[in-house]
Each structure stands twice: as C-alpha cells, then as structure tokens.
C-alpha positions as CSV (number, residue, x, y, z in Angstrom):
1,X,138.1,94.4,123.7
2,X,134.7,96.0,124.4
3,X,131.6,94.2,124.4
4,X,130.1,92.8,121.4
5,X,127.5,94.4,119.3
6,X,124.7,94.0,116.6
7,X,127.5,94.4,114.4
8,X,129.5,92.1,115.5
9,X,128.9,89.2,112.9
10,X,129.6,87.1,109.9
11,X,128.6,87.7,106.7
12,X,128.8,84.2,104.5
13,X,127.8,84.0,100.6
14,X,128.1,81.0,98.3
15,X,127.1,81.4,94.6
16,X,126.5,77.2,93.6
17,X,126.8,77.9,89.8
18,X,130.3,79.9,90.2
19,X,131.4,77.7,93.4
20,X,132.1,81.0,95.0
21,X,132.3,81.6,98.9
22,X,132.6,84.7,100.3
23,X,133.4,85.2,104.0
24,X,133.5,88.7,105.5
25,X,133.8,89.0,109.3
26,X,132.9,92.0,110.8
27,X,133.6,93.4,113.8
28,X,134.9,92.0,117.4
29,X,133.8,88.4,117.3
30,X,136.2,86.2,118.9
31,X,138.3,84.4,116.7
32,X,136.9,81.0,118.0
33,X,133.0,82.2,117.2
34,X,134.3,83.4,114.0
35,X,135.6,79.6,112.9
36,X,132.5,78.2,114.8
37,X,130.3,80.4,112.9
38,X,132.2,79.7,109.5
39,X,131.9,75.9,110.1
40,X,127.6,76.0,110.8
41,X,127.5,78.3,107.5
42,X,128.9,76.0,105.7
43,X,126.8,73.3,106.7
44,X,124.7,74.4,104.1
45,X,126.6,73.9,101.4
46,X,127.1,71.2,99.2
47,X,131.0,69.7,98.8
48,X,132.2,72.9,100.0
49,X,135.6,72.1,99.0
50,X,134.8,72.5,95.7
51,X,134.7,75.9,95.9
52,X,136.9,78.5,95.3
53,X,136.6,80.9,99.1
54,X,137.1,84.5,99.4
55,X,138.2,86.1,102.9
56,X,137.9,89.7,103.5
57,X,139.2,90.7,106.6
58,X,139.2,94.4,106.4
59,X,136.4,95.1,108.6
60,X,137.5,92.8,111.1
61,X,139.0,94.5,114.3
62,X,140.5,91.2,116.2
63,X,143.6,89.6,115.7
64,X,143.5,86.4,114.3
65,X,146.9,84.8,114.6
66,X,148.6,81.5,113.4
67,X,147.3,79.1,116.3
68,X,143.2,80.3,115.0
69,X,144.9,79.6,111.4
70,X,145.9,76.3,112.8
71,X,142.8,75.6,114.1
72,X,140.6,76.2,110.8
73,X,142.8,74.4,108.9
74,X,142.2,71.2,110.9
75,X,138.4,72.0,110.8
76,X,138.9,72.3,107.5
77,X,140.7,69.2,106.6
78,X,138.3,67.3,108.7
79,X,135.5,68.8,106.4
80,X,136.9,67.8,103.4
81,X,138.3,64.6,104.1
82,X,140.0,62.4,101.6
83,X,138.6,64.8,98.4
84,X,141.1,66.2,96.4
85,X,140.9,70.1,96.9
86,X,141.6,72.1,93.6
87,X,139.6,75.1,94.4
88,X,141.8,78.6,95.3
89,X,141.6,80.5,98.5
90,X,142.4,84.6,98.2
C-alpha cells in the first residue's frame, strides 16, 4: 500500500431525528484507524445503538477481512452493552 494521503479518511454522518448513521471510508486507511476512527465519531452520539448504520465501502481501497469484522463487532458490543439492539445495519 502507498502512503496515506489527504484523502485518506472517514466520512461519518448521524441524522438524530431519523437515527441514521452513515459511514463512508475512503481511501487507504488501515483497517484498525478506520475502526478507531469509527469508535471516536461515535463518541458524539447519543445511544448510538439506536440507530439504524449505513456502510458504504465503495471508495475504500483496503481489504477489510473477517478478523477487522471480528474486532468491530466486539467494539461494538462493548458500546452497546446490555441494550437491546433493534436498529438495521445495510
């Protein structure tokens, strides 16, 4: 992989009245900044579980296989804890 650029980043929306999160990495950003950088975002949101989260990966030129998919699950569970978790992930 070459070195990163200015464009190397992700872009991370939430909408509180549709409890819609939108996360579009783009670029070469390793797939360990990309979770770390997902996890800080969402610092600023309130009971992010309760919202529905949107992924688009098109524009993202690293692979990111099932042990980063591991990984951002457990960050994820650890997020949301004990709440029950009804909101859809596409």
């Amino acid at each position: 992989m070459g070195q990163l650029t200015d464009k190397d980043r992700l872009i991370f929306m939430a909408h509180s009245d549709l409890r819609v999160m939108v996360l579009r990495p783009v670029g070469t950003l390793s797939p360990e900044d990309l979770i770390e950088q997902f996890f800080l975002s969402l610092k600023r949101v309130e009971r992010p579980w309760l919202y529905h989260r949107l992924v688009d990966m098109r524009r993202y030129d690293r692979d990111f296989g099932a042990e980063h998919v591991t990984s951002l699950a457990k960050r994820w569970q650890a997020v949301r804890g004990r709440h029950s978790c009804y909101a859809h992930v596409a």
